[in-house]
C-alpha positions as CSV (number, residue, x, y, z in Angstrom):
1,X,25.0,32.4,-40.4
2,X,26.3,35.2,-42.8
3,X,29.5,33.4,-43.3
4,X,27.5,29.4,-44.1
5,X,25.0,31.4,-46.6
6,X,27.7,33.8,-48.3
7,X,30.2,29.9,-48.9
8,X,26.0,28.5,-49.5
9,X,25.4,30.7,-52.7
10,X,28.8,30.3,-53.9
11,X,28.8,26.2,-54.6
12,X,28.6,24.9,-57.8
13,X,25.1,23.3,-56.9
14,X,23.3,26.3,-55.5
15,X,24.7,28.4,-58.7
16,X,23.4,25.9,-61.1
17,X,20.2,25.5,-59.4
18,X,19.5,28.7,-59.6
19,X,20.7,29.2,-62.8
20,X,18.9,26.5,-64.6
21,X,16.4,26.8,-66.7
22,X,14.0,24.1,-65.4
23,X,15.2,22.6,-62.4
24,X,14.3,25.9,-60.3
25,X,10.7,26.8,-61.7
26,X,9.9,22.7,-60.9
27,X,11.3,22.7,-57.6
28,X,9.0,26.0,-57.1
29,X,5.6,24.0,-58.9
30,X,6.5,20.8,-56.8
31,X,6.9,23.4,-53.5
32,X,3.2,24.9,-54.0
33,X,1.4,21.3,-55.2
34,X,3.0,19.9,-51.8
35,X,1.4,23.1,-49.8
36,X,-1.7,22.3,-51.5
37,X,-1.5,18.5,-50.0
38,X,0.2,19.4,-46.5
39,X,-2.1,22.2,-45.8
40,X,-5.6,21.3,-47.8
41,X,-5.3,17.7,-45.8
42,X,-4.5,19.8,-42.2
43,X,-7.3,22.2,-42.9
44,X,-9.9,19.3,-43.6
45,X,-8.7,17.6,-40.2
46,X,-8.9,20.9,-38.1
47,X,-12.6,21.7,-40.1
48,X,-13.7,18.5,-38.5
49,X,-12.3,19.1,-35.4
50,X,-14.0,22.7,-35.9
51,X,-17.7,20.9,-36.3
52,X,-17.7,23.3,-39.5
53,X,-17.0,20.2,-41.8
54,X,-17.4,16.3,-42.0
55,X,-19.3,16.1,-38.9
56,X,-20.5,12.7,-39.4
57,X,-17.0,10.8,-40.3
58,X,-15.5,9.9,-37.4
59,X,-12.3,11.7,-36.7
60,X,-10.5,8.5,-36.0
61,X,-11.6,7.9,-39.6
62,X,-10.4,10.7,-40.9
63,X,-7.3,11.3,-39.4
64,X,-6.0,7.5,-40.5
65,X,-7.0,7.9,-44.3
66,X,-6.1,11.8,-44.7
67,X,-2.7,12.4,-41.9
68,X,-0.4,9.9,-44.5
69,X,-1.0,12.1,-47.0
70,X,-0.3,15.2,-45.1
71,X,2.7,13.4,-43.6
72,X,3.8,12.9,-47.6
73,X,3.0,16.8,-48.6
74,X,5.0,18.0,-45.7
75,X,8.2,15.8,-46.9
76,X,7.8,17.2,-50.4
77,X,7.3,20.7,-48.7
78,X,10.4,20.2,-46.5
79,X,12.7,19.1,-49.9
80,X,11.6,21.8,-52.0
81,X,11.7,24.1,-49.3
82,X,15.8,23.2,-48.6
83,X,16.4,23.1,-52.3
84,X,14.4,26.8,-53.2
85,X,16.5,28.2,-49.7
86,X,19.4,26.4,-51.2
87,X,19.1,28.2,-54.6
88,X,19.4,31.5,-53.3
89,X,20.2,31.8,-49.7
90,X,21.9,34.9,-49.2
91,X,18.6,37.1,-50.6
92,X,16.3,34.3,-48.1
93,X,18.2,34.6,-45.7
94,X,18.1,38.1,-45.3
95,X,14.5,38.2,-45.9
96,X,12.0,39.4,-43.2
97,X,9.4,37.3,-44.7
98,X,11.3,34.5,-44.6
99,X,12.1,34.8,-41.0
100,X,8.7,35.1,-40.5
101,X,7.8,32.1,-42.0
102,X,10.6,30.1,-40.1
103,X,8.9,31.6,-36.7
104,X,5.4,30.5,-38.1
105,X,6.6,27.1,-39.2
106,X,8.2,26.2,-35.3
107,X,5.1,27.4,-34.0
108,X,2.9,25.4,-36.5
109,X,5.4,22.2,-35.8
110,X,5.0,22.8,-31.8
111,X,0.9,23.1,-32.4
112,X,0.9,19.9,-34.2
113,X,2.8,18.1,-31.7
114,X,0.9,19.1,-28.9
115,X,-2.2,18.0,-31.1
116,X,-0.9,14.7,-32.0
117,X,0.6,14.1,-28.1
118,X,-2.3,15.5,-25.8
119,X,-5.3,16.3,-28.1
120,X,-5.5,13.6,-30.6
121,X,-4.4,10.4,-28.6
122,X,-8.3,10.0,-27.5
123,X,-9.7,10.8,-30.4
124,X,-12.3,7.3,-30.3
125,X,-13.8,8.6,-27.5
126,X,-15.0,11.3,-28.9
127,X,-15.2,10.3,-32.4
128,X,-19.3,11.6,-32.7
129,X,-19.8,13.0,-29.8
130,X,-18.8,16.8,-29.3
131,X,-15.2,17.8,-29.9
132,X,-13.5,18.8,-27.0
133,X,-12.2,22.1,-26.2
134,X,-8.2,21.7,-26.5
135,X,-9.0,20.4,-30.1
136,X,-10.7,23.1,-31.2
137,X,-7.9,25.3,-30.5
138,X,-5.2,23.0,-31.7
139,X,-7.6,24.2,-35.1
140,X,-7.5,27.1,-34.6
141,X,-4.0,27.9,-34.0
142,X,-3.5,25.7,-36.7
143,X,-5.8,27.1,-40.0
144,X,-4.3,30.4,-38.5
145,X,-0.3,29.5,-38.5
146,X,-0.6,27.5,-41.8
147,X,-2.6,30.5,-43.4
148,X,0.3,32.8,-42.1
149,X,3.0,30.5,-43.1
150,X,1.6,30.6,-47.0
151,X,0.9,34.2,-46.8
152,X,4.7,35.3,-45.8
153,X,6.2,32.5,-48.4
154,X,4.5,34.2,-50.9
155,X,6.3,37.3,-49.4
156,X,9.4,36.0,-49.8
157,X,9.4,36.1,-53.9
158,X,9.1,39.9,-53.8
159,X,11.9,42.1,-53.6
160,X,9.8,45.5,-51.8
161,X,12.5,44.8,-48.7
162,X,15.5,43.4,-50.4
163,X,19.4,44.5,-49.5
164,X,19.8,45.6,-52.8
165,X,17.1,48.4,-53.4
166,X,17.3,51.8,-51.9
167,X,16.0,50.6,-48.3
168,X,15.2,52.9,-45.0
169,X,17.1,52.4,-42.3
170,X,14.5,50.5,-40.4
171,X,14.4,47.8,-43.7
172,X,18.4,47.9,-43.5
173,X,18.0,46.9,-39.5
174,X,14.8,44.3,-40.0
175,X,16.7,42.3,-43.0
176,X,19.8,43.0,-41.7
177,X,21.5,44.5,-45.0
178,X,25.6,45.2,-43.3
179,X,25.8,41.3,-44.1
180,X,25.1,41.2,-47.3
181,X,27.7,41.4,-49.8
182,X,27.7,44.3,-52.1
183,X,27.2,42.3,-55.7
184,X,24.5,40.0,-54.4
């Protein structure tokens, strides 16, 4: 992966990207408003599911007006996401946060499968009545991974555990600093 992110940061698109003096800063404004759709719409959903919230809309309701929108933040999210990684991959890359985050956003993916497969696909039955058990954890997992997910992309902006400071060795292992080129 060293090699695809090293030849990455050295095309003319990445560079100018990067280097541009708008283009960047809006990708980064369009990322964040898309979080704010793609998780704010999730978190309504699992606060239902939760009984902390909405308790007298249906969920079947809910889910039809709110999950296209979600579905629309989390294509935003996905664009911006490739295009901010594409701006500067080598320093992502060889971020712990940002492996974090990519752990966190499998795990969030796999949760909202399972949801959407096994949880959600009786929803009318239970549309007033009490939610059942499985669903509640589906929210759980989910306000929890999302949370986590925002938390360590925020991470990622800060350079505490980049290759290029004076790192311990244990920082050197965890973001992997023998890759990284020595004028990145």
């Amino acid at each position: 992966m060293d090699g695809f992110v090293i030849w990455l940061a050295g095309t003319q698109w990445s560079i100018a990207l990067h280097e541009s003096l708008y283009m960047y800063s809006i990708t980064e404004s369009a990322h964040v408003m898309a979080i704010m759709l793609f998780v704010g719409t999730i978190m309504m959903v699992d606060l239902r599911f939760l009984g902390v919230s909405y308790r007298n809309t249906p969920v079947s309701e809910m889910t039809a007006k709110i999950l296209p929108w979600t579905v629309g933040g989390f294509v935003v999210l996905c664009i911006t996401g490739v295009m901010l990684f594409y701006a500067i991959p080598i320093r992502t890359w060889h971020s712990i946060w940002f492996r974090i985050k990519c752990v966190l956003l499998v795990a969030g993916m796999i949760n909202a499968a399972w949801s959407a497969l096994k949880v959600e696909h009786d929803k009318e039955t239970w549309d007033r009545g009490p939610t059942p058990r499985k669903a509640k954890i589906a929210a759980c997992v989910s306000l929890f991974v999302w949370t986590f997910v925002i938390v360590f992309g925020r991470l990622i902006a800060y350079n505490w555990t980049d290759c290029d400071q004076n790192q311990s060795p244990f920082v050197q292992q965890i973001e992997d600093c023998k890759a990284v080129p020595a004028d990145t």
